[in-house]
Structure formats: structure tokens, C-alpha cells
LUMTORDO-581010 format. One record per residue (C-alpha): residue number from 1; x, z, y. Coordinates in steps of 0.25 Angstrom, whole numbers, plus 5000, padded with zeros to 4 digits. Layout:
# residues N
<i: NUM	xx: X	zz: Z	yy: Y>
...
//
This chain:
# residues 390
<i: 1	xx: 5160	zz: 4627	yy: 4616>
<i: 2	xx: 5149	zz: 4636	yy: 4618>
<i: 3	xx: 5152	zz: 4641	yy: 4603>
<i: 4	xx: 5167	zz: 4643	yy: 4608>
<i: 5	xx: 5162	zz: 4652	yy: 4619>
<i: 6	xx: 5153	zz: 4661	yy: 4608>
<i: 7	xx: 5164	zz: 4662	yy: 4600>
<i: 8	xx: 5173	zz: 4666	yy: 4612>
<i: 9	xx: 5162	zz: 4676	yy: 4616>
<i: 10	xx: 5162	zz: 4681	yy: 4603>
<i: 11	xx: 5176	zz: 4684	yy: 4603>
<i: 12	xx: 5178	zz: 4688	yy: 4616>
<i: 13	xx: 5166	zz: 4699	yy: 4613>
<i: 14	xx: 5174	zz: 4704	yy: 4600>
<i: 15	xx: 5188	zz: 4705	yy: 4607>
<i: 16	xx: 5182	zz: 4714	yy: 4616>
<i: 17	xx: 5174	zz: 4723	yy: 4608>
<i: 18	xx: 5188	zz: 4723	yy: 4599>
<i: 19	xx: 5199	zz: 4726	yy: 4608>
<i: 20	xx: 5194	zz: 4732	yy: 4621>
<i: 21	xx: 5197	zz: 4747	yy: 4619>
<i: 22	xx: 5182	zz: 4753	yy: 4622>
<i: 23	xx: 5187	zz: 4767	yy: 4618>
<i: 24	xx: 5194	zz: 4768	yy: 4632>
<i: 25	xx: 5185	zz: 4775	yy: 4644>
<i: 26	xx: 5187	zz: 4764	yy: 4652>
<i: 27	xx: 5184	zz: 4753	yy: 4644>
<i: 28	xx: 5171	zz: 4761	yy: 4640>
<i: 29	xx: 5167	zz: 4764	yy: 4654>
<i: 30	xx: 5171	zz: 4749	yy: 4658>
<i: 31	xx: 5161	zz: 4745	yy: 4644>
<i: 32	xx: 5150	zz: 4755	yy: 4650>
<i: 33	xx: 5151	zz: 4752	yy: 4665>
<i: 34	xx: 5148	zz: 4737	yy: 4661>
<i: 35	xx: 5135	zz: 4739	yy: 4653>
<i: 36	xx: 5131	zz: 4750	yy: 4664>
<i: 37	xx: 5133	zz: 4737	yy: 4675>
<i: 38	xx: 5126	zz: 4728	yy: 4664>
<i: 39	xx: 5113	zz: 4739	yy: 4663>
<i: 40	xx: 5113	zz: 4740	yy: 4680>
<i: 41	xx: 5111	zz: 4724	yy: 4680>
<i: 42	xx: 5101	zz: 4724	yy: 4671>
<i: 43	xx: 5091	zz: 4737	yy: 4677>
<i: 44	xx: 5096	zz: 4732	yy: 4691>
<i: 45	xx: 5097	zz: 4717	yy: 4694>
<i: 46	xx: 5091	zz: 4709	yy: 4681>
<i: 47	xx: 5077	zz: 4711	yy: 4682>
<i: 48	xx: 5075	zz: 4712	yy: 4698>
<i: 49	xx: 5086	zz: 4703	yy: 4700>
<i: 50	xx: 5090	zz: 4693	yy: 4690>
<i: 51	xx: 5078	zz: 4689	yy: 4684>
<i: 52	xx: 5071	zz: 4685	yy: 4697>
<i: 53	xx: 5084	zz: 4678	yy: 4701>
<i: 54	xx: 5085	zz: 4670	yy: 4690>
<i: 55	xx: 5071	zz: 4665	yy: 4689>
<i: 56	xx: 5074	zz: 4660	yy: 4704>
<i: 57	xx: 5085	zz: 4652	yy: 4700>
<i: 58	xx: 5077	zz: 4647	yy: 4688>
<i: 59	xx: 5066	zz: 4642	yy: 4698>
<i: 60	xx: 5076	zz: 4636	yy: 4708>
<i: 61	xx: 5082	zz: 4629	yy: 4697>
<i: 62	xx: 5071	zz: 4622	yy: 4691>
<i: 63	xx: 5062	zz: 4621	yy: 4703>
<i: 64	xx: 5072	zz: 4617	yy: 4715>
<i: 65	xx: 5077	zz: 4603	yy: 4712>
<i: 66	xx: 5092	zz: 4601	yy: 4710>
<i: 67	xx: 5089	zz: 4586	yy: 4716>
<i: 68	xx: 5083	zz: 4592	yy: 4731>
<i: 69	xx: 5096	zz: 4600	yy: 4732>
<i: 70	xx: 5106	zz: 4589	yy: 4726>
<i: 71	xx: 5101	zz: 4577	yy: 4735>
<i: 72	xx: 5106	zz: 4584	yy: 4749>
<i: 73	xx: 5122	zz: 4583	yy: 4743>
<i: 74	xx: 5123	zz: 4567	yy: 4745>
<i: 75	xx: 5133	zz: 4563	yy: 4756>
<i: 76	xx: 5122	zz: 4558	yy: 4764>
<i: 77	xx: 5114	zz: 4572	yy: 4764>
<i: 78	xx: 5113	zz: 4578	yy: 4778>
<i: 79	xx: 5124	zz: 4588	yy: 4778>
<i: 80	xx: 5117	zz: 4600	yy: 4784>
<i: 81	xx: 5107	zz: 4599	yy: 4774>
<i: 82	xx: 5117	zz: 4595	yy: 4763>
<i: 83	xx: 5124	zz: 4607	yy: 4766>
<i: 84	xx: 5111	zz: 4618	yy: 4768>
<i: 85	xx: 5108	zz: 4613	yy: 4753>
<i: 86	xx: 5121	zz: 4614	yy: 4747>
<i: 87	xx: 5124	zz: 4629	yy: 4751>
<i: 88	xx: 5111	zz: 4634	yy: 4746>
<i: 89	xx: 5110	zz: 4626	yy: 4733>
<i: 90	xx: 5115	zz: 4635	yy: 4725>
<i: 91	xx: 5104	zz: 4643	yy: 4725>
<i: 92	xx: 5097	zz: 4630	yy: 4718>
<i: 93	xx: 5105	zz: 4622	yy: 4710>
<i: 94	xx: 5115	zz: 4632	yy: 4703>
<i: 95	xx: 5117	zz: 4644	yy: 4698>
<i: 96	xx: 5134	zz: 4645	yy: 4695>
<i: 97	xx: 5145	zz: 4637	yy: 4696>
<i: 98	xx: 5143	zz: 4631	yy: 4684>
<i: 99	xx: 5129	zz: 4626	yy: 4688>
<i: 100	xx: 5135	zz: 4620	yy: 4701>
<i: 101	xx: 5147	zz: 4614	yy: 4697>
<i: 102	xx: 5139	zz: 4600	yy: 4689>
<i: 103	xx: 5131	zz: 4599	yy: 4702>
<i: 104	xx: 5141	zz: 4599	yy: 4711>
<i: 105	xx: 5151	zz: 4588	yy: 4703>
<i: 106	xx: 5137	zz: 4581	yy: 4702>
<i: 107	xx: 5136	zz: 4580	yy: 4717>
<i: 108	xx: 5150	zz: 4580	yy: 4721>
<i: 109	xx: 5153	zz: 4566	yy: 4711>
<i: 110	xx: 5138	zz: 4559	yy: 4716>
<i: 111	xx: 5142	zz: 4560	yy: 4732>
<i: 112	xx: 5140	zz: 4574	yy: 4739>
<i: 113	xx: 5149	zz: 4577	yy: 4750>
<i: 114	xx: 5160	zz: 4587	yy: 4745>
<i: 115	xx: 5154	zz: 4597	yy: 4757>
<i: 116	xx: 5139	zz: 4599	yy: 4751>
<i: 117	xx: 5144	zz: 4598	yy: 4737>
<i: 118	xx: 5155	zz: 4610	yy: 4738>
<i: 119	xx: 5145	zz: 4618	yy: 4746>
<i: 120	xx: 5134	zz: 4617	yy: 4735>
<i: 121	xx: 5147	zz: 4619	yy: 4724>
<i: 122	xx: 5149	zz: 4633	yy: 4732>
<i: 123	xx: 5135	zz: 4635	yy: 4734>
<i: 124	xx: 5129	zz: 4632	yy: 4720>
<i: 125	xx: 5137	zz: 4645	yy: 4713>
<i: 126	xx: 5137	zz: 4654	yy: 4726>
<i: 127	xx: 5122	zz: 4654	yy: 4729>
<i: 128	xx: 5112	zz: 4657	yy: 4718>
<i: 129	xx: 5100	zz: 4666	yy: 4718>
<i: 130	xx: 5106	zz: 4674	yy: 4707>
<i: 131	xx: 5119	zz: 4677	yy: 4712>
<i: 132	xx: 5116	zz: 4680	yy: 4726>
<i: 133	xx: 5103	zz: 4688	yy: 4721>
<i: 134	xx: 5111	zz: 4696	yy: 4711>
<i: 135	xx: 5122	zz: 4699	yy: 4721>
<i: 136	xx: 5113	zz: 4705	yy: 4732>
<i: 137	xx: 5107	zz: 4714	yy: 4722>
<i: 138	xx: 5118	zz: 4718	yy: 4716>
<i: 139	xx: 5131	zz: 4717	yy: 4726>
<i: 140	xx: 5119	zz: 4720	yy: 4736>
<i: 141	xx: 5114	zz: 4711	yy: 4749>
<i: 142	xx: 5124	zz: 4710	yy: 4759>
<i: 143	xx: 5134	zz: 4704	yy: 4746>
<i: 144	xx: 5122	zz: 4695	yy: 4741>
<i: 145	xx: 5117	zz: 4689	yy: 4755>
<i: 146	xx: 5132	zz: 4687	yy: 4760>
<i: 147	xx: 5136	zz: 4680	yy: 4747>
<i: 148	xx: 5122	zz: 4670	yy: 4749>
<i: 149	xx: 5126	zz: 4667	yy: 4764>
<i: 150	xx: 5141	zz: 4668	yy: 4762>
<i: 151	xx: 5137	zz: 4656	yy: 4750>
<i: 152	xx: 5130	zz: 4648	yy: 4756>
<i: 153	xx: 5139	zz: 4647	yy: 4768>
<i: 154	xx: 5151	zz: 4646	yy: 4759>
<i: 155	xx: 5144	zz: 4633	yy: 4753>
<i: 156	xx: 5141	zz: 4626	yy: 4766>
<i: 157	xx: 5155	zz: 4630	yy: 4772>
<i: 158	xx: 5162	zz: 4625	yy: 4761>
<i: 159	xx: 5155	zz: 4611	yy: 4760>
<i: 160	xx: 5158	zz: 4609	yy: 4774>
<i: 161	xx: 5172	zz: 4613	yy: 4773>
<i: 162	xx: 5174	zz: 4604	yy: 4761>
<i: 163	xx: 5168	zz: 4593	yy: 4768>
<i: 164	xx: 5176	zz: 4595	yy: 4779>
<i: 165	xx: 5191	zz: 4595	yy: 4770>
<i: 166	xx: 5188	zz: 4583	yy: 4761>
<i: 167	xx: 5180	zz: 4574	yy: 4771>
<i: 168	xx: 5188	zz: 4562	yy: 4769>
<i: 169	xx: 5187	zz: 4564	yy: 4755>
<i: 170	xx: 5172	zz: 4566	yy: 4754>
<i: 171	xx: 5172	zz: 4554	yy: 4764>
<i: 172	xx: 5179	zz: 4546	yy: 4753>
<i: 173	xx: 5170	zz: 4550	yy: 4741>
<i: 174	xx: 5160	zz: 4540	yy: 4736>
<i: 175	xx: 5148	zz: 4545	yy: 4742>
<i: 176	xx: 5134	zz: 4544	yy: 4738>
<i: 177	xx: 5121	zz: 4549	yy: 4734>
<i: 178	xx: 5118	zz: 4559	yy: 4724>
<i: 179	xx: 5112	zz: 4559	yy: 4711>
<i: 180	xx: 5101	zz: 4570	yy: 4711>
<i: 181	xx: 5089	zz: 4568	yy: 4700>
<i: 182	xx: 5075	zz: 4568	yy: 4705>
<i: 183	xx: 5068	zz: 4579	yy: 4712>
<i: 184	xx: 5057	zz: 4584	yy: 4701>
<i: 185	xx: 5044	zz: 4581	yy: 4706>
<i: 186	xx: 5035	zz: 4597	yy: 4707>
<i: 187	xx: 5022	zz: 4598	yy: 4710>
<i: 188	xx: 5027	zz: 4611	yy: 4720>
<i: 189	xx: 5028	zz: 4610	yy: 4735>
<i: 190	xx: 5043	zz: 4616	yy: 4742>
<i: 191	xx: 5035	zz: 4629	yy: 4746>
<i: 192	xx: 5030	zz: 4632	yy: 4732>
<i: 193	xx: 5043	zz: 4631	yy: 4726>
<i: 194	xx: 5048	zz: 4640	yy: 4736>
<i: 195	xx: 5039	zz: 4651	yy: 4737>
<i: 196	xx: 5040	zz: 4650	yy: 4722>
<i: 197	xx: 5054	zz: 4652	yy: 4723>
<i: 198	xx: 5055	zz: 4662	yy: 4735>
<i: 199	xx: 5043	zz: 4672	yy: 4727>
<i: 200	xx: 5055	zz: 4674	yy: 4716>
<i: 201	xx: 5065	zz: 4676	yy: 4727>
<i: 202	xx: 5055	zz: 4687	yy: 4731>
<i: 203	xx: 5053	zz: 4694	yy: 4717>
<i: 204	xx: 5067	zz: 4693	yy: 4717>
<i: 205	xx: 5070	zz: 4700	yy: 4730>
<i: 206	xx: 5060	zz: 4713	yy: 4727>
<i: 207	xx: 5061	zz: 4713	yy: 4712>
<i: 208	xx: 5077	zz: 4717	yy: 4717>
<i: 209	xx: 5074	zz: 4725	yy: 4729>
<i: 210	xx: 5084	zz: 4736	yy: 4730>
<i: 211	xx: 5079	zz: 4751	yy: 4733>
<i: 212	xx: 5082	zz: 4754	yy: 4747>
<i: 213	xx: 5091	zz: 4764	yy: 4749>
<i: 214	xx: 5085	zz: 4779	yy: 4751>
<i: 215	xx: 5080	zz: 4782	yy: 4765>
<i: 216	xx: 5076	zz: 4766	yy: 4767>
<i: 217	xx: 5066	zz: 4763	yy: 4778>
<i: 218	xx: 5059	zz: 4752	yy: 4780>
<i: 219	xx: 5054	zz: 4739	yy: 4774>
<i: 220	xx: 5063	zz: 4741	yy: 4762>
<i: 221	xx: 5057	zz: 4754	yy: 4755>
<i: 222	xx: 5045	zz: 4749	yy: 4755>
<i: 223	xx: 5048	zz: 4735	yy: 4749>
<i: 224	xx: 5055	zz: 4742	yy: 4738>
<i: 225	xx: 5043	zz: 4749	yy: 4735>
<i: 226	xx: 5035	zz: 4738	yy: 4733>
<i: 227	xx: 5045	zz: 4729	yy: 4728>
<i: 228	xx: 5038	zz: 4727	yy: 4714>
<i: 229	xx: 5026	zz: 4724	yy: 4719>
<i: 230	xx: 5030	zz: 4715	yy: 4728>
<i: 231	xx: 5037	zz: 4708	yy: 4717>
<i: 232	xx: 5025	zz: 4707	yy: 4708>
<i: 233	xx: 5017	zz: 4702	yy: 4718>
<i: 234	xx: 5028	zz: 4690	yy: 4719>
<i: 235	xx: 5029	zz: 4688	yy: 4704>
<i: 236	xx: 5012	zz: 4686	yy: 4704>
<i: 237	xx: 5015	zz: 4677	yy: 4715>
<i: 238	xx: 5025	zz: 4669	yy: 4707>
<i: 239	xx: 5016	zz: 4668	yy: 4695>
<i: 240	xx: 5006	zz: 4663	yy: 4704>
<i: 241	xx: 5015	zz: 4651	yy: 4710>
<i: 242	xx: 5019	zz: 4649	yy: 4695>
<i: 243	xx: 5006	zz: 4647	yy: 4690>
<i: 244	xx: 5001	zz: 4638	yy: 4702>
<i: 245	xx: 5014	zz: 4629	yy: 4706>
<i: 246	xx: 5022	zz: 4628	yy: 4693>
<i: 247	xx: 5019	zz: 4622	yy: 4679>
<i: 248	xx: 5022	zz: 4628	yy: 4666>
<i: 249	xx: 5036	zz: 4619	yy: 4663>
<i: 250	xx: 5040	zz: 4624	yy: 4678>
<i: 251	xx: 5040	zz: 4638	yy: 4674>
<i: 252	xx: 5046	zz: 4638	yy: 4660>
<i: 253	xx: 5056	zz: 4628	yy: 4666>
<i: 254	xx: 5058	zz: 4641	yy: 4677>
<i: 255	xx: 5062	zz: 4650	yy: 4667>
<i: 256	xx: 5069	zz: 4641	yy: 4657>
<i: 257	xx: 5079	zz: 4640	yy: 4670>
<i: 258	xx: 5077	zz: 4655	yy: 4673>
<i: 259	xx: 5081	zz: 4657	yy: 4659>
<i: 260	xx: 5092	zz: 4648	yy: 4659>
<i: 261	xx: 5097	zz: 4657	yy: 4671>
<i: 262	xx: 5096	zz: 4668	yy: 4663>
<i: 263	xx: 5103	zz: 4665	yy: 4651>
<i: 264	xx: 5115	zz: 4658	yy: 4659>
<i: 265	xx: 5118	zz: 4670	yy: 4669>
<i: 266	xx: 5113	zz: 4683	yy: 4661>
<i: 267	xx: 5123	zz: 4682	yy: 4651>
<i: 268	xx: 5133	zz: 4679	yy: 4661>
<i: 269	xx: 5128	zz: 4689	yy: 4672>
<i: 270	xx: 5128	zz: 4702	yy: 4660>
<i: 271	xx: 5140	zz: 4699	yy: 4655>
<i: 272	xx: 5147	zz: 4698	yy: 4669>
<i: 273	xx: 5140	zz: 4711	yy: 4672>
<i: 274	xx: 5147	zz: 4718	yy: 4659>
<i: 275	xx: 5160	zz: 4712	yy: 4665>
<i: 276	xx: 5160	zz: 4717	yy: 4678>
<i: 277	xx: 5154	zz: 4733	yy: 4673>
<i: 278	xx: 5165	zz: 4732	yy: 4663>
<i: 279	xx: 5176	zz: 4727	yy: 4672>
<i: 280	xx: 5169	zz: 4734	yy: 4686>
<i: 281	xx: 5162	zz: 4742	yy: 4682>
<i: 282	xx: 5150	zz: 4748	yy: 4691>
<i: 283	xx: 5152	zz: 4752	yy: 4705>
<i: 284	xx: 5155	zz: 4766	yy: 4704>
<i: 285	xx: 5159	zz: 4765	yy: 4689>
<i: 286	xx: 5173	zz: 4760	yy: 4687>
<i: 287	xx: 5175	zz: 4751	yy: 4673>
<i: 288	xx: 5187	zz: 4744	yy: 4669>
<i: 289	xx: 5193	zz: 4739	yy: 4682>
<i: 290	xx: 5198	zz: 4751	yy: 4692>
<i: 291	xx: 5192	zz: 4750	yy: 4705>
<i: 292	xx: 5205	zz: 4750	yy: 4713>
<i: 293	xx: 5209	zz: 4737	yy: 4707>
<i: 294	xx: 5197	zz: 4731	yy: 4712>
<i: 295	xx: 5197	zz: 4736	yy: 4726>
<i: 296	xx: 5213	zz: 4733	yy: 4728>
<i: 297	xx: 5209	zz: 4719	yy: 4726>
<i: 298	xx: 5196	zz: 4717	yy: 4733>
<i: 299	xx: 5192	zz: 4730	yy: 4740>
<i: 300	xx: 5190	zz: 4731	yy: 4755>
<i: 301	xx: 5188	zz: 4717	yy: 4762>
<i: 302	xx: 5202	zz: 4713	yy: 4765>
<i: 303	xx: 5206	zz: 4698	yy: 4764>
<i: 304	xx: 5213	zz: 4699	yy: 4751>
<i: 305	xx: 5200	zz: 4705	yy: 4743>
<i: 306	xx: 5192	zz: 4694	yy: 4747>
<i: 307	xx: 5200	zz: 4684	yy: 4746>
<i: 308	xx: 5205	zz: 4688	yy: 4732>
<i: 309	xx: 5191	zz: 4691	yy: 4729>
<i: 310	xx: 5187	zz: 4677	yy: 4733>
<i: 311	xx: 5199	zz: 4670	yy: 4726>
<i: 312	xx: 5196	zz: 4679	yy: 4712>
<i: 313	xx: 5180	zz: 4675	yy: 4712>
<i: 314	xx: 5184	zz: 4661	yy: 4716>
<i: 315	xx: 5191	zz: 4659	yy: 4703>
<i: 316	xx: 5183	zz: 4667	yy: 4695>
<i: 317	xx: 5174	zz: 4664	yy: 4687>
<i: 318	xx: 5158	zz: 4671	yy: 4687>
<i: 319	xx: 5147	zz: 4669	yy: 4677>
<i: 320	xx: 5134	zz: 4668	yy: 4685>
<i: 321	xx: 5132	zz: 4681	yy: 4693>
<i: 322	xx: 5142	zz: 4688	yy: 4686>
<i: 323	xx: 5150	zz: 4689	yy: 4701>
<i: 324	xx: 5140	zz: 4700	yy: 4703>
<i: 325	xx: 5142	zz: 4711	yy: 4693>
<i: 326	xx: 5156	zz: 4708	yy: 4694>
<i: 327	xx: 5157	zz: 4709	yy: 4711>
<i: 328	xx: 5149	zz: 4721	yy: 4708>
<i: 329	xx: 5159	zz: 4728	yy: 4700>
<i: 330	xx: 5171	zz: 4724	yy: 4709>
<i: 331	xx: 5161	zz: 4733	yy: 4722>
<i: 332	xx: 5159	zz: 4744	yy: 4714>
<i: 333	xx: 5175	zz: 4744	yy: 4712>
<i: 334	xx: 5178	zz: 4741	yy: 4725>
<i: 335	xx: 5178	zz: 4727	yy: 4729>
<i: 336	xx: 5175	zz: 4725	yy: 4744>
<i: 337	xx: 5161	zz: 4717	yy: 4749>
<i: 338	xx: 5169	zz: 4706	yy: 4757>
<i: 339	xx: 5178	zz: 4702	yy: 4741>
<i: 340	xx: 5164	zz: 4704	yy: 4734>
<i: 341	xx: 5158	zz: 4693	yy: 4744>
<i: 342	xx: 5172	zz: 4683	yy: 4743>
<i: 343	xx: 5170	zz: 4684	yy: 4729>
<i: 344	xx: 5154	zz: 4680	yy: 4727>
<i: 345	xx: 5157	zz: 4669	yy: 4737>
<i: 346	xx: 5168	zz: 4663	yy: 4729>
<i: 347	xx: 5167	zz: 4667	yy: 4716>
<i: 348	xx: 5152	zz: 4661	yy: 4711>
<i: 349	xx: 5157	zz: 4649	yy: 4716>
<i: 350	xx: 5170	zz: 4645	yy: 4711>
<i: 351	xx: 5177	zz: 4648	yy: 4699>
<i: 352	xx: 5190	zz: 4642	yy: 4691>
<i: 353	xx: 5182	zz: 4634	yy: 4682>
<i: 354	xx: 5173	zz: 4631	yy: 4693>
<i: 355	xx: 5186	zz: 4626	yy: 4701>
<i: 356	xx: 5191	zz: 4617	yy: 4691>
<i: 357	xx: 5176	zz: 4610	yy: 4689>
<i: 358	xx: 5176	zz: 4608	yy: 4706>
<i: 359	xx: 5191	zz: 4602	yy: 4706>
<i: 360	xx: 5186	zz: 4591	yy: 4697>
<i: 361	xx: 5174	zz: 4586	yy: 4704>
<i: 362	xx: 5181	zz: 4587	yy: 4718>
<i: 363	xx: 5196	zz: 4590	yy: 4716>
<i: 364	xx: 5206	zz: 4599	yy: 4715>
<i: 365	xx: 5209	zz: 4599	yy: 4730>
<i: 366	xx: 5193	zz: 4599	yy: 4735>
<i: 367	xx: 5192	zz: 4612	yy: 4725>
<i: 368	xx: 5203	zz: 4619	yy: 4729>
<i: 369	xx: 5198	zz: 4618	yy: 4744>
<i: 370	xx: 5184	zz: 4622	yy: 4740>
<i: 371	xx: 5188	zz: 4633	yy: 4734>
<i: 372	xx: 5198	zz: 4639	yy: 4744>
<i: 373	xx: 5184	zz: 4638	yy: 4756>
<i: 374	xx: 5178	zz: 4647	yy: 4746>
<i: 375	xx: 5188	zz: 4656	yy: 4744>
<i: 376	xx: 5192	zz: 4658	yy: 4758>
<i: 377	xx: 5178	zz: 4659	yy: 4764>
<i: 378	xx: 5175	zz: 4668	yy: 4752>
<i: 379	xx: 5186	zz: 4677	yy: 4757>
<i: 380	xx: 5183	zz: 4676	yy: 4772>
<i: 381	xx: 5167	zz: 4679	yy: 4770>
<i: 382	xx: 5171	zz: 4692	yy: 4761>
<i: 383	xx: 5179	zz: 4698	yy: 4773>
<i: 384	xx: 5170	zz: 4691	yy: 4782>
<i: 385	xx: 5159	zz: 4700	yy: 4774>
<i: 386	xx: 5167	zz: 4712	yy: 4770>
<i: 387	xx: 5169	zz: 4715	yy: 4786>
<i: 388	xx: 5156	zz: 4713	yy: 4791>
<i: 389	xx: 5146	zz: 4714	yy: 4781>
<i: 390	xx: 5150	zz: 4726	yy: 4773>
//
């Protein structure tokens, strides 16, 4: 299979170097305006941005047990809590839908209720540090914090509706405890691990502090100013930890998942990227699709934008992070803010393949409802956003 795709890769590769006409001035300014978007990732967002991002979810993924989150999705977990975890797990146990969908079937067929087990489905795709970090960089704050809360609502909202509709039938389910492996035995208190964790998040957050806008005052100047210091000071603080509170195989097991991150999502994340700048081009340099096709459909913050922005990105399908420089593209040509929201809130989350795999773990009938809450609070939050928070 894997030498099927190559070879389909291959060909696809040829075929486009054979056929598209790259002697016509929009196809070469399309051709430019994507390596231009390609070269503004790299000098903007990879160094600052990514590359902290990724070694935080290498560390959450070999140092926060899989077991501590799993064990509170049994039928007898309190529900409150069952729920608080669920919403946020995401940020823990997977990265895309492809990472969530083994877990979920796994909890789903051992006994968790369909209410916690839907909400950590929604949340495991939608809330990951590197999605929402690489979109408050790059679609900007208000997008990026709006699409964490919006999330994390989203997954507890839809847990408790779907718990809700198919009571009986969850009532009737055979109901029991579930299978988790073991909790690794570490020789680290809660504390270390977290202020091990949050003094990445930190490096993160100056390494990628913005300039302020000319004519600033205040706090923010002067935090840009110093922002590389303060960031070396964190990274000889991290060292320090390293050294004291982690063994040799817990580091190079740290970055064999960070590099494991990496080599998934960069391929992906560049390619996407040449897609969008070819298709989209930059904001402020048009490419191949014309600008007024884009905002017939999802310009301004009217109910049909959102709601066909939400249905589009439902049923699409996006590689890891890829819905960022392609969410990107579609602003710049004129997409409104309250689409752009609808659409990160469903699209990460549910795909076609990503329906068909949920339809036979659950049903057809369970799936079709999950995925119609999704699509309808997606649209109401983009116009609930698109009017007040613009």
C-alpha cells in the first residue's frame, strides 16, 4: 500500500509538471504566490512557533499517561469530572483525527457512556497545542482563543446532548469498566512535571511574541524588547530541570516523539501551505482563485456563509494544521471572521472518512446526529462571533 501511494505521488507530480500550462501569468503568479506563502511560514512561524509547539506535544505525549486520562470515561466515573476531562483531552492524547479515532472505538466498545466518549471524539482533533498555537499566531488572537474556548465548549455541549438523545440506548449498552494499561511508575512529583511543561509553554509564548504596533505603550514594548532574554533565561532553566528530574531514556524518548511530530505533520503542514498560496494566494496578492468567488460564498457574517462554511469543512478533509494556511488564504480573499471560525470548529474534527469510521462504532443514526450538533453550533458560534467579537 504504502508503495501504491509513492507510485501515485510520483505520478501525480509528473502529470502536473506535464500538463499544467506554467507559461500562462496567472498560473505563474499562482506557482510564485505559493513558494512566497511557503518562505513566510518558514522565516515567520517555524522557528518561533512550531518547533516549541512540537517539542510540547512530544513531552505531553510521553510524560502524561494515556491511563490517568482514560480511566475517568468508565460509566461509573463522576460525570462533572468525566466530562472536564474529556473536553480537554485533546491537548493530551491526540494530535488529529486519525490519532483519536482507535481511542475512541476502544472506549466506546469497553463501556464509556456515549456522552463523555463523543465529547472526547470532538475534543481530541479540535484542541491540540499546535493547531491552536499556529492559529493565534497566524489568523491572530481573538480566531486562536475563540477557537480553544469555542472547543472545549463544543466537546462538553455535545456529550451531554448526546447523552441526552440516546439515553435509553446507552441505558441498554452493556456497561462496564474499562481496560486502561498501567500508569508508569516516574520517579517526578505533579509539580515537576508541570512546571517542566509550563517553562516550554513560556519559551513558546515569548519566542513568538509579536511586535506591537507603532506608537504602543505600556507593558508590551518593553516585553518585546527583552523577549530573547527572557527566553534564554527559560531554556537555561529547562536544561536545569532536564539535568536534575529526567534520566537520559526520558529525554531521547522526548525527542524521538518530538521527532515523530515532526516528520508526520511538516510534510503535511508544507505541502498544505503550497496548496493554499497556489490556490489563495497571500492576503493581498490574488493567485489562482478570484477573490469575488470567495466572498460570494463566505464573505460578511450572514447565515448562509457560516453555515456553508461549516458544512464545507465538515466534510473536508484536513491534514494536520493544514486548515491554517488554507483559512489564511480564504481571509486575505475575503472570507468573513464568523465563516473562518464555523469552519475551524467543525472542520479539524470531522471529515467524510472520518464519518464513515464513526458510523461503524456507533451507527449510522448516532453519527448522523453527532455530526448535525456540530455543524449547527459551528454556524451559530461563527455569527454568534462574527457580531460581537469582530
Amino acid at each position: 500500500m504504502q508503495e501504491f501511494k509513492k507510485v501515485l505521488t510520483i505520478a501525480g507530480v509528473f502529470l502536473a509538471c506535464y500538463f499544467i500550462p506554467w507559461d500562462h501569468p496567472i498560473i505563474r503568479q499562482s506557482g510564485l504566490e505559493a513558494f512566497m506563502m511557503l518562505q513566510e511560514y518558514a522565516r515567520e512561524h517555524v522557528l518561533t512557533c512550531l518547533i516549541p509547539a512540537f517539542f510540547i506535544a512530544g513531552a505531553i505525549a510521553v510524560f502524561v499517561s494515556q491511563a490517568s486520562v482514560l480511566k475517568y470515561f468508565g460509566a461509573q466515573a463522576n460525570k462533572i469530572l468525566s466530562y472536564s476531562v474529556a473536553s480537554v483531552s485533546g491537548t493530551i492524547l491526540a494530535v488529529c483525527s486519525c490519532t483519536v479515532l482507535p481511542l475512541f472505538a476502544g472506549i466506546y466498545s469497553r463501556g464509556a457512556g456515549i456522552g463523555p466518549a463523543t465529547a472526547f471524539l470532538y475534543s481530541g482533533p479540535a484542541i491540540n497545542v499546535l493547531a491552536i498555537t499556529l492559529t493565534a499566531k497566524i489568523l491572530g488572537w481573538k480566531l486562536g482563543l475563540a477557537r480553544a474556548v469555542g472547543a472545549v465548549l463544543f466537546s462538553v455541549i455535545t456529550g451531554l446532548l448526546m447523552a441526552l438523545i440516546f439515553r435509553k440506548d446507552d441505558a441498554a449498552r452493556t456497561t462496564g469498566k474499562i481496560y486502561v494499561p498501567d500508569e508508569d511508575a516516574k520517579g517526578r512529583t505533579l509539580l515537576q512535571d508541570t512546571l517542566y511543561i509550563l517553562t516550554m509553554v513560556l519559551i513558546l509564548v515569548f519566542a513568538a511574541f509579536a511586535k506591537p504596533a507603532p506608537g504602543s505603550t505600556g507593558i508590551w514594548p518593553a516585553v518585546f524588547a527583552a523577549k530573547w532574554y527572557i527566553t534564554i533565561t527559560l531554556l537555561v532553566l529547562l536544561s536545569v530541570m532536564l539535568k536534575a528530574w529526567f534520566t537520559m531514556d526520558e529525554c531521547k524518548g522526548w525527542v524521538d516523539s518530538t521527532w515523530g511530530f515532526m516528520k508526520q505533520i511538516f510534510p503535511l503542514l508544507f505541502g498544505g501551505v503550497l496548496v493554499a498560496g497556489f490556490l489563495l494566494g497571500r492576503p493581498g496578492h490574488p493567485a489562482l482563485i478570484p477573490e469575488q468567488y470567495v466572498q460570494a460564498l463566505l464573505g460578511g457574517n450572514s447565515i448562509w456563509a457560516n453555515l456553508f462554511a461549516a458544512v464545507a469543512g465538515a466534510f473536508m478533509y484536513f491534514a494536520t494544521l493544514t486548515e491554517v494556511p488554507i483559512l489564511q488564504g480564504l481571509i486575505g480573499s475575503g472570507m468573513g471572521q464568523g465563516p473562518a471560525l464555523a469552519l475551524l470548529l467543525a472542520g479539524p474534527a470531522l471529515s467524510l472518512p472520518n464519518m464513515l469510521v464513526i458510523g461503524g462504532v456507533m451507527g449510522a443514526k448516532k453519527t448522523f446526529v453527532f455530526c448535525s450538533i456540530i455543524i449547527v453550533m459551528s454556524t451559530l458560534c461563527g455569527i454568534i462571533y462574527g457580531t460581537f467579537f469582530v
